[in-house]
C-alpha positions in Angstrom: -16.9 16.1 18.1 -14.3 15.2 20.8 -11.2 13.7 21.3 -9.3 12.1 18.0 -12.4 11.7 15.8 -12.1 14.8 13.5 -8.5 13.8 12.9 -8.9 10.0 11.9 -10.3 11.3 8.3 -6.9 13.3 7.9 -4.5 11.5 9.0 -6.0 8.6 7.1 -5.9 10.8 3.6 -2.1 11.8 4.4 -0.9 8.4 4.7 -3.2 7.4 1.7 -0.8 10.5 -0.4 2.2 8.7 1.1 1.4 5.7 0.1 0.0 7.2 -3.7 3.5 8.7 -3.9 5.5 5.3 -3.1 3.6 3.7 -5.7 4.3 6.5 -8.4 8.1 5.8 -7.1 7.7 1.8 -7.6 5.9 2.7 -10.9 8.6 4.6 -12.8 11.0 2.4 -11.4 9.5 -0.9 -13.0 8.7 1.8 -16.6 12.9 2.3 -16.5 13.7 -1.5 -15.6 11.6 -2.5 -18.4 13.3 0.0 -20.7 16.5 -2.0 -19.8 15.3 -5.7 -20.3 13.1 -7.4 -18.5 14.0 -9.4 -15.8 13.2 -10.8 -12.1 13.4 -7.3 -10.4 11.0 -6.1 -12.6 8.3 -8.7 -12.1 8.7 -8.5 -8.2 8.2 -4.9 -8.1 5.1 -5.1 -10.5 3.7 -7.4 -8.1 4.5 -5.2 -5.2 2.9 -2.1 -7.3 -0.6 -4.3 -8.0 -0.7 -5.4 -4.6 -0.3 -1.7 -2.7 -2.2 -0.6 -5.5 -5.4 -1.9 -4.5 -4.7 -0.8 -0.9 -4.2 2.6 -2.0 -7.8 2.3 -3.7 -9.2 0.9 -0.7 -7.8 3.5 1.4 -9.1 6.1 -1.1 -12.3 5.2 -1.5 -12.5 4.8 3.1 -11.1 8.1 3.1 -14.0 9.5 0.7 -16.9 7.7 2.9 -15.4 9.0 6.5 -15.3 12.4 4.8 -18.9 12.8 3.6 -19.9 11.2 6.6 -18.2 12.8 8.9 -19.4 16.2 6.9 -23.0 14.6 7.4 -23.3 13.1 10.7 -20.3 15.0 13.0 -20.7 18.7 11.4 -23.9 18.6 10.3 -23.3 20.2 6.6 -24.4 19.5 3.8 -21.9 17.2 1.9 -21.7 18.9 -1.4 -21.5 22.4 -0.3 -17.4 22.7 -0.5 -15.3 23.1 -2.9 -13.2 19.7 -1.3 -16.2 17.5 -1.6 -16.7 17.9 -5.3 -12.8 17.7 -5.9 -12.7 14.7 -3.6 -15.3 12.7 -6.1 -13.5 13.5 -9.0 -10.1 12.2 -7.1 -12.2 9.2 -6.4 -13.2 8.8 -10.2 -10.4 9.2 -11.7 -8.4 6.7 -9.8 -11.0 4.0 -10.0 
């Protein structure tokens, strides 16, 4: 592997957790504005958290293919010899 191809899998996966944790921000926020009363705040972010929500998902579930493949096809392991592959399936599972 050369160049900037064994750091596309990271960097994608960091700003997957970024995003993951501006969600869980977004998240509480609407649980305390709906504590309050409803109103039109609340309904805007719920559509922001729905629609970053299935980015975030998208983004996991890229991250987890570029990862076994990259363990497959670049290293040349096998994919579920580590410890990270087996935790990154259940990360995968229990988000979907």
């Amino acid at each position: 592997m050369s160049g900037l191809t064994p750091f596309i899998h990271p960097a994608l996966m960091t700003a997957t957790l970024a995003l993951g944790l501006f969600l869980l921000v977004i998240g509480l926020r609407i649980r305390k504005q709906r504590r309050q009363g409803p109103g039109p705040g609340t309904a805007r972010l719920a559509a922001m958290h729905m629609r970053l929500g299935r980015w975030f998902i998208g983004f996991l579930a890229g991250g987890y293919i570029m990862g076994l493949t990259g363990m497959w096809f670049s290293l040349r392991e096998p994919i579920f010899e580590t410890g990270h592959s087996y935790f990154g399936t259940l990360t995968l599972i229990l988000f979907m």
